[in-house]
MARTIGU-543037 format. One line per field, with one value per residue (C-alpha): z, x, y; residue in three letters. Coordinates in pm, whole numbers, plus 50000, padded with zeros to 5 digits. Layout:
N
z [Z ...]
x [X ...]
y [Y ...]
residuo [ala ...]
END
This chain:
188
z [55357 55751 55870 56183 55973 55770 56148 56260 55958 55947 56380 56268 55999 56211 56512 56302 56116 56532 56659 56397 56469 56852 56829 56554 56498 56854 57002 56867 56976 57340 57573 57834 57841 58002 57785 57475 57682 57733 57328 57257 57516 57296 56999 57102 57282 56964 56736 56965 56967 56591 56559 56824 56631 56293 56443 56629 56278 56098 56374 56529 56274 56489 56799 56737 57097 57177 56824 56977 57260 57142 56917 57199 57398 57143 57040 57421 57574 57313 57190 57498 57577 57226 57367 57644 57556 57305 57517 57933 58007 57716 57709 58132 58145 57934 58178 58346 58012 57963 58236 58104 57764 57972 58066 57756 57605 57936 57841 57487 57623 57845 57578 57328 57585 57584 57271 57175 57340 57189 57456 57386 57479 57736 57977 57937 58143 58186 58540 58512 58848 58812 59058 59148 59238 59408 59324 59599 59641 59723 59654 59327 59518 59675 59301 59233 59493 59462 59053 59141 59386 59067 58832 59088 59154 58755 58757 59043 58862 58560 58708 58911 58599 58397 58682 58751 58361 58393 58666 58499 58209 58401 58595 58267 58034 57788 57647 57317 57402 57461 57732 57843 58029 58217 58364 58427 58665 58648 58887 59117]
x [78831 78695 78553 78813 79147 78999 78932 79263 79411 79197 79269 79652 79697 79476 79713 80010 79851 79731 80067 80255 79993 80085 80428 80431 80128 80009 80288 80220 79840 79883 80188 80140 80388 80181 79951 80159 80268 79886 79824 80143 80035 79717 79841 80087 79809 79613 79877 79978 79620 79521 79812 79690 79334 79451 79648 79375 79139 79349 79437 79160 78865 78606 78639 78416 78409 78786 78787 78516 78611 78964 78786 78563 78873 79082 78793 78729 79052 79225 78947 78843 79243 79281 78955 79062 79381 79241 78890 78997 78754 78464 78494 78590 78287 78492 78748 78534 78535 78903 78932 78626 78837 79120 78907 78767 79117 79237 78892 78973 79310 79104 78902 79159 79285 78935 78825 78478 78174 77861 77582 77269 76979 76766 76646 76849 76662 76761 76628 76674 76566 76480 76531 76372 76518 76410 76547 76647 76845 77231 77560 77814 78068 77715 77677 77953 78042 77697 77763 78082 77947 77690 77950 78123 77833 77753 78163 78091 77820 77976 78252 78056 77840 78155 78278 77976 77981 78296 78240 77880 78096 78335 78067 77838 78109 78055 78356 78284 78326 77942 77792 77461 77320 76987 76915 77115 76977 77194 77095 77303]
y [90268 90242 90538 90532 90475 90825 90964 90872 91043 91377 91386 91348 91598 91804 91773 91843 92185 92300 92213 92387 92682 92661 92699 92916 93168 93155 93290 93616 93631 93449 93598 93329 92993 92755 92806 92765 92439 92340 92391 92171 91908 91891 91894 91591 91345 91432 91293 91035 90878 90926 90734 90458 90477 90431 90154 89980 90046 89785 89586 89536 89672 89485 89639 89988 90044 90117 90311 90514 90593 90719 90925 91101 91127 91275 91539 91609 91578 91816 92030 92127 92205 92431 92592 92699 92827 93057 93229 93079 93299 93234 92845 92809 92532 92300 92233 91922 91778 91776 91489 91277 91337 91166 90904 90802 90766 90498 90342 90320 90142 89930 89816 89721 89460 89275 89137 89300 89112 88973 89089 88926 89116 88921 89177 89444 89732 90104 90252 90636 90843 91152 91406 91722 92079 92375 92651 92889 93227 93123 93214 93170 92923 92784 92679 92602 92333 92195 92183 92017 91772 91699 91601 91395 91239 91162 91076 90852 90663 90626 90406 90266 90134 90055 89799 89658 89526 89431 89214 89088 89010 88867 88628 88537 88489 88165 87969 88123 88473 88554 88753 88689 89006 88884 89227 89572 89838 90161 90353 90551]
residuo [unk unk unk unk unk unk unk unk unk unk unk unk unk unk unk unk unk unk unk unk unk unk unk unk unk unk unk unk unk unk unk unk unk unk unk unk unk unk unk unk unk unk unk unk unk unk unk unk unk unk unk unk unk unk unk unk unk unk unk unk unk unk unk unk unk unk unk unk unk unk unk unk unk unk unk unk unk unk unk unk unk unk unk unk unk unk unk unk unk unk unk unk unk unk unk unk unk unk unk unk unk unk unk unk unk unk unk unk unk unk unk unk unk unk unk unk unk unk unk unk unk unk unk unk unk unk unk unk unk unk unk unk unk unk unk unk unk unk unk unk unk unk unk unk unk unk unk unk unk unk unk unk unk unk unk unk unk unk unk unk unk unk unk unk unk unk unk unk unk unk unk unk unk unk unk unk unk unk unk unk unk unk unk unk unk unk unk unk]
END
């Protein structure tokens, strides 16, 4: 059995048991509507997309990247949602990761629509730059703008990264499906 079509499943009966939880045994802990609502939308993109990766397992069993990165969207996307409903105030730093969850399920879309490349590793090179911090007295929304500006930033480079090998693939593609990477600099 492939790992993913036993992912998809365990994600799916999972999603079923925490939806029937939501609208039955959470209404009794958690007064609030929207975020019964929030723990249902999870539930339902959960069992949407173990569907989708159970799908895509048989499908389309070569093509680990799209399985991936529905899996990493699924566990972000919704398990930082079920987080947050139960402890807002405990797990508030997850709620950046519920977007990249987002993202990672569009890219697992994206990815399905591409048939999975062979890169062959000429030069493939990996600049990192790393950056130094003082660290000076200022306020808590001083922090927090500057740690939102950060993630932006990181958010920023990620796409960036992600069309720029699209558009190497694009330029280098070979009649048989190959992709011949010469050299990669990600840097921001």
């Amino acid at each position: 059995m492939p790992p993913f079509w036993t992912i998809g499943c365990l994600y799916g009966a999972t999603s079923v048991a925490l939806g029937a939880f939501g609208a039955h045994g959470l209404k009794k802990r958690i007064a609030d509507p929207a975020r019964i609502t929030n723990w249902s939308t999870a539930a339902q993109y959960q069992l949407i997309h173990s569907a989708v990766l159970t799908l895509a397992s048989v499908a389309a069993p070569q093509n680990t990247v799209a399985m991936g990165l529905f899996t990493a969207g699924m566990t972000m996307f919704s398990g930082s949602i079920y987080l947050l409903v139960l402890d807002p105030q405990r797990w508030k730093f997850l709620g950046p990761v519920t977007p990249l969850g987002g993202l990672c399920l569009i890219g697992g879309y994206d990815s399905s629509l591409w048939p999975k490349p062979k890169i062959v590793p000429t030069q493939l090179k990996f600049v990192l730059r790393r950056e130094q911090y003082r660290v000076v007295p200022v306020s808590s929304s001083a922090i927090l703008s500057h740690t939102i500006a950060l993630r932006l930033r990181l958010l920023k480079s990620i796409l960036h990264c992600v069309l720029a090998l699209r558009q190497l693939a694009d330029r280098t593609s070979a009649l048989d499906g190959t992709y011949y990477v010469y050299a990669l600099y990600v840097a921001p």
